[in-house]
ROVEXVEX-415175 format. One record per residue (C-alpha): residue number from 1; x, z, y. Coordinates in Angstrom, 2 decimals, padded with zeros to 5 digits. Each point is the difference from the previous one (the first is absolute). Example, Ala and Ser with C-alpha at 12.3 -4.5 7.8 and 13.67 -1.06 7.14 Angstrom:
% ROVEXVEX-415175
(pt 1; (012.30; 007.80; -004.50))
(pt 2; (001.37; -000.66; 003.44))
//
This chain:
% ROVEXVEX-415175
(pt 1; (000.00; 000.00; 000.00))
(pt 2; (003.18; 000.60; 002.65))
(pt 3; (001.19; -002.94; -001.01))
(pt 4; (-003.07; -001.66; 000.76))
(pt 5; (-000.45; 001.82; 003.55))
(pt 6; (003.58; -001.06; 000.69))
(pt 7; (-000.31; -003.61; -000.08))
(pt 8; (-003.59; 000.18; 001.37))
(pt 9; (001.69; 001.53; 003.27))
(pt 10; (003.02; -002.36; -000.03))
(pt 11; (-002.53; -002.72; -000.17))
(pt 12; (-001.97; 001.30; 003.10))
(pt 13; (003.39; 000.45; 001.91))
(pt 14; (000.48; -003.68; -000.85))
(pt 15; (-002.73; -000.77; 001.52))
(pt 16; (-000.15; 002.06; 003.33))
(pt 17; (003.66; -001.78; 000.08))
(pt 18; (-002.04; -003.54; 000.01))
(pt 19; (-002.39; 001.56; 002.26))
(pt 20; (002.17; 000.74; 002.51))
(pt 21; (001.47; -003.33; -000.19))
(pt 22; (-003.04; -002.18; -000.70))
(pt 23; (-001.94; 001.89; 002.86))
(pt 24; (-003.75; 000.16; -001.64))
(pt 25; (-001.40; 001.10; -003.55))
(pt 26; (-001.75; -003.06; -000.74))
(pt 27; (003.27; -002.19; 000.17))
(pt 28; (001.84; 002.92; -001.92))
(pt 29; (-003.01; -000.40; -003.12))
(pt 30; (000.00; -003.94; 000.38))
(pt 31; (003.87; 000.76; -000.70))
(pt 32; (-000.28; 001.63; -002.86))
(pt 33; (-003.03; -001.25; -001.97))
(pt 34; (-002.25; 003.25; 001.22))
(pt 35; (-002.66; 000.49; 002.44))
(pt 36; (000.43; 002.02; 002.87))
(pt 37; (-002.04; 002.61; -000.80))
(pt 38; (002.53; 000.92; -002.78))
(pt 39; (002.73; -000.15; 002.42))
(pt 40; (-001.30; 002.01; 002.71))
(pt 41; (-001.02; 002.77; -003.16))
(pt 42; (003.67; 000.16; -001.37))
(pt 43; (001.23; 000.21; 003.92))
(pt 44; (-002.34; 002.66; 000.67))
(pt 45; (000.91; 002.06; -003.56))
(pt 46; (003.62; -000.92; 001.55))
(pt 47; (-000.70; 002.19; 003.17))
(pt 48; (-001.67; 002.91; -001.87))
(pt 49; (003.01; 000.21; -002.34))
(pt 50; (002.43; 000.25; 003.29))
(pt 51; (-002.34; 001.91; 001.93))
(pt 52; (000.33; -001.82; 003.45))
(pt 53; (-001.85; -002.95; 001.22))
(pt 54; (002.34; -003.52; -000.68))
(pt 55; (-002.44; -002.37; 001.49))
(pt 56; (-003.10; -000.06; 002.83))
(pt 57; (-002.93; -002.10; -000.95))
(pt 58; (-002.66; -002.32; 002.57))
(pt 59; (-002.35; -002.38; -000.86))
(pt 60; (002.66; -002.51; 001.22))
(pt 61; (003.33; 001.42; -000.47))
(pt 62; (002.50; 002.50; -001.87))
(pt 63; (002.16; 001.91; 002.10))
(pt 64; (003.25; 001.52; -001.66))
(pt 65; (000.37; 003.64; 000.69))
(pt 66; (003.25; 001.53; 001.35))
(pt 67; (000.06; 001.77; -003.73))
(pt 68; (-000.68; -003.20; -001.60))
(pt 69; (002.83; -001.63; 002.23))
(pt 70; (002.41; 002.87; -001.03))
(pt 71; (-000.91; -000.42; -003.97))
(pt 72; (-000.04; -003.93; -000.06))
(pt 73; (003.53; -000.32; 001.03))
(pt 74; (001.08; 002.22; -003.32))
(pt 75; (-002.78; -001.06; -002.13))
(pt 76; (001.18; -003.76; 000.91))
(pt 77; (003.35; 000.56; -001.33))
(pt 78; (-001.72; 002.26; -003.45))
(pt 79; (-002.09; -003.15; -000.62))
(pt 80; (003.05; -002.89; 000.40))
(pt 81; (002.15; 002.20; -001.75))
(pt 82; (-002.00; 000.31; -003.16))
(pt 83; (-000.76; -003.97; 000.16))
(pt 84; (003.66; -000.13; -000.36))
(pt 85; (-000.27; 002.62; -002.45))
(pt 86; (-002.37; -002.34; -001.91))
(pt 87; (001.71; -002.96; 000.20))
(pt 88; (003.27; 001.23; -001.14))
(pt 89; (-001.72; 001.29; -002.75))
(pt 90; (-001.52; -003.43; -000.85))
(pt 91; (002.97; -001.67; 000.38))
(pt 92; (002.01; 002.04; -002.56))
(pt 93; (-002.40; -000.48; -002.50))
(pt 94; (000.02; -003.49; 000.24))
(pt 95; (003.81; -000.41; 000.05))
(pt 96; (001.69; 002.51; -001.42))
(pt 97; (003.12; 002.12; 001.58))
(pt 98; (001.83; 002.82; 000.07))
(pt 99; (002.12; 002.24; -002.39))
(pt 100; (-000.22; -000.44; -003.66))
(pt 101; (001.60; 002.33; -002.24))
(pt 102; (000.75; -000.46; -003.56))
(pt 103; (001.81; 001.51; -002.89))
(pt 104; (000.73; -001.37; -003.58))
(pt 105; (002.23; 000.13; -002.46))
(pt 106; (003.46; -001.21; 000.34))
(pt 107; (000.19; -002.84; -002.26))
(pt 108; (-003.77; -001.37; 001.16))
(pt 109; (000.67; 000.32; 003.67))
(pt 110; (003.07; -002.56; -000.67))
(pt 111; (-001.22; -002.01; -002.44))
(pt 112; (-003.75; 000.36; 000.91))
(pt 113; (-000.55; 000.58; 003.70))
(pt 114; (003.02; -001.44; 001.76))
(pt 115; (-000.64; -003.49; -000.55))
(pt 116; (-003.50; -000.02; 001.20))
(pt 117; (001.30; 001.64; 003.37))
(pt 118; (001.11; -003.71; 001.31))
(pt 119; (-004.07; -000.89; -000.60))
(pt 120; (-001.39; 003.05; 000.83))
(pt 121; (001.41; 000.10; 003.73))
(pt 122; (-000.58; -003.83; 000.57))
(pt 123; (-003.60; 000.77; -000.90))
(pt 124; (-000.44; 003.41; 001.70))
(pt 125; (002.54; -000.32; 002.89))
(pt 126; (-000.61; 003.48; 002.27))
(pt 127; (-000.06; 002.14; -003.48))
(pt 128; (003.35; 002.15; -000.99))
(pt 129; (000.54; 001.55; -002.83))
(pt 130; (002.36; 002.45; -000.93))
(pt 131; (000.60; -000.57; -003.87))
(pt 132; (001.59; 003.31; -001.62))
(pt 133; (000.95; 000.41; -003.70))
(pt 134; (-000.12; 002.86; -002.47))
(pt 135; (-000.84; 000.72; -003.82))
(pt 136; (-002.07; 003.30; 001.09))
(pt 137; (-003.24; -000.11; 000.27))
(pt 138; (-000.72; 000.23; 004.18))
(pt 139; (-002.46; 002.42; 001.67))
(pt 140; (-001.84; -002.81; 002.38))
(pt 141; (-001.13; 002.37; 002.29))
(pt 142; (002.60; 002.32; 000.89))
(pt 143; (003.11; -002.54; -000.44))
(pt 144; (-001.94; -002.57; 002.27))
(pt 145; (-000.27; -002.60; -002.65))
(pt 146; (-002.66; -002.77; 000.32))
(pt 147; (-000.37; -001.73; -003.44))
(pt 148; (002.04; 000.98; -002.60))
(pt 149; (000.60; -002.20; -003.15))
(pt 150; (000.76; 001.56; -003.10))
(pt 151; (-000.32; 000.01; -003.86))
(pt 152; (-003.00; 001.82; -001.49))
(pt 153; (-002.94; 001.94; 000.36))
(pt 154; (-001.27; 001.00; 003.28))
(pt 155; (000.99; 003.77; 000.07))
(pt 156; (-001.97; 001.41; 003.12))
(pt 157; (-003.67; -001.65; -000.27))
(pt 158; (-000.44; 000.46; 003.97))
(pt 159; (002.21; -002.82; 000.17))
(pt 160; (-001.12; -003.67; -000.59))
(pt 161; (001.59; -002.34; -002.11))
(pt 162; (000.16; -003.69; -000.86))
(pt 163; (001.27; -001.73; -003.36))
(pt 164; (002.61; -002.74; 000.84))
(pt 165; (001.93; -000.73; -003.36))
(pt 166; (000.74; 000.35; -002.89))
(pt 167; (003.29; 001.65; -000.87))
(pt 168; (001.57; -000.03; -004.20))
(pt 169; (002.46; 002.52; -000.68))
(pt 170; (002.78; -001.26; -002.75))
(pt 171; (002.31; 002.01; -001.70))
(pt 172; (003.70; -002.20; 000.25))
(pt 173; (003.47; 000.06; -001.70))
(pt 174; (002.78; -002.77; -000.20))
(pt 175; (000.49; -001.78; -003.02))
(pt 176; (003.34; 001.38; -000.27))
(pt 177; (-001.27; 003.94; 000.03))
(pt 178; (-002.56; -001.06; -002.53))
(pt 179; (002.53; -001.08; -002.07))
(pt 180; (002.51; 002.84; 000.50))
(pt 181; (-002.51; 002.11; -001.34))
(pt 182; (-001.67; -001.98; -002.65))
(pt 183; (-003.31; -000.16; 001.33))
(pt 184; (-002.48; -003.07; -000.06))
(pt 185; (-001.78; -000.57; 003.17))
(pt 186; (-004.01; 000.93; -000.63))
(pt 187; (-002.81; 002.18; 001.47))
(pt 188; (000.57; 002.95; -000.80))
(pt 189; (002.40; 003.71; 001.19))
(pt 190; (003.40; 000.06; -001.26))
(pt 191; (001.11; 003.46; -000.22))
(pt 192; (003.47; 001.50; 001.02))
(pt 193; (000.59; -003.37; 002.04))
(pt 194; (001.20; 000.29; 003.97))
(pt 195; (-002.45; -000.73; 002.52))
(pt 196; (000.10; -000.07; 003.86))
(pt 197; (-003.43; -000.09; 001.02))
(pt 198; (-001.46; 000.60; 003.49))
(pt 199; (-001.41; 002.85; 001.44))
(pt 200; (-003.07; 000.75; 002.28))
(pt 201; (002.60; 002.22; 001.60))
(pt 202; (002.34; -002.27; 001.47))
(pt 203; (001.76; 001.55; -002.66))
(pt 204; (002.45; -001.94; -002.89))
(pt 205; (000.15; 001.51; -003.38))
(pt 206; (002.86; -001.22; -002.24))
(pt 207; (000.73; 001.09; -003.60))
(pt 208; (-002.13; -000.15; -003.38))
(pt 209; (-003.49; -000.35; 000.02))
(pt 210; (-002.27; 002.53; 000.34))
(pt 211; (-001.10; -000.18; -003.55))
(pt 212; (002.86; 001.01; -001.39))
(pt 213; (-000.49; 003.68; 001.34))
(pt 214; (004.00; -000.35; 001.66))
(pt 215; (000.28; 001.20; 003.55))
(pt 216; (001.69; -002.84; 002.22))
(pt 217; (001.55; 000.28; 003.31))
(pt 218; (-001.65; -000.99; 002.68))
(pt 219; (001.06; -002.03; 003.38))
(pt 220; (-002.46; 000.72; 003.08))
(pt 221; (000.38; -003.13; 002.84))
(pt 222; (000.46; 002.00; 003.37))
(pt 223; (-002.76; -000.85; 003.25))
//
């Protein structure tokens, strides 16, 4: 209801601005699509609200009060300052601009992102973004982080989130490793075998795998 009230009075403001400078009610309504009667009804709630008298009435002329002098010249600048407002508004949303912050993993934001930045900015020239990389999963809110692109379910369900690929996992060894040990390349875990995999950490484990029950050292990349 406020809300309502609010723009009700900015829209009466409006139009005791166009009153002032249109000089009758009639040419104010033919203005804006209204008759007078409406306009001289929002003027008048307009005065009641303020408590002072903006604007002297005759059967053949308006007069503008010393108040209503004294309020137009700041409710002039209220009004062309929220057109502005409006319009710079409307104009973002039809080309976009601004900051845009991102953070992905390492290896996607250079095989992934980078190349589509050439495309990106030739499409969208008056957006930035500031691309940052990490393996740990990113508070949005608190680190500043507009989209995030990661690996996964969604973890907090306040968020929303959008499918873009498809990602396989493979487990890898060289031919030469395989045959050191005597294994034949298939799908399935081999046991006691040494594995580097990659951590949600930002974190590098390197020794046997963890099936084997063997602790293994671990080397932790420094940010």
């Amino acid at each position: 209801m406020n809300e309502v009230v609010a723009m009700d009075r900015l829209n009466a403001i409006r139009l005791f601005v166009r009153l002032v400078e249109c000089g009758s009610f009639s040419a104010v309504g033919r203005e804006e699509g209204i008759g007078q009667p409406a306009v001289s009804k929002q003027i008048l709630a307009l005065e009641r609200y303020l408590g002072a008298q903006l604007v002297l009435r005759t059967s053949r002329q308006i007069t503008i009060t010393e108040a209503g002098q004294t309020f137009y010249a700041t409710a002039k600048q209220l009004v062309d300052g929220f057109d502005a407002l409006e319009s710079s508004v409307g104009e973002r949303q039809q080309s976009p601009r601004g900051m845009l912050r991102i953070n992905t993993a390492p290896a996607h934001g250079r095989l992934c992102i980078t190349p589509l930045l050439p495309g990106f900015f030739r499409r969208y020239p008056d957006v930035a973004i500031e691309l940052s990389v990490s393996e740990r999963h990113v508070d949005l809110v608190g680190d500043g982080i507009d989209l995030a692109i990661r690996h996964g379910r969604l973890v907090d369900s306040t968020l929303t989130a959008r499918k873009l690929s498809e990602t396989d996992f493979v487990l890898v060894a060289s031919p030469g490793y395989l045959a050191a040990k005597g294994l034949r390349p298939g799908l399935r875990i081999w046991t006691g075998t040494h594995a580097l995999p990659l951590q949600k950490t930002a974190s590098v484990t390197l020794g046997r795998s963890r099936s084997s029950g063997k602790r293994f050292p671990t080397f932790r990349a420094a940010h």
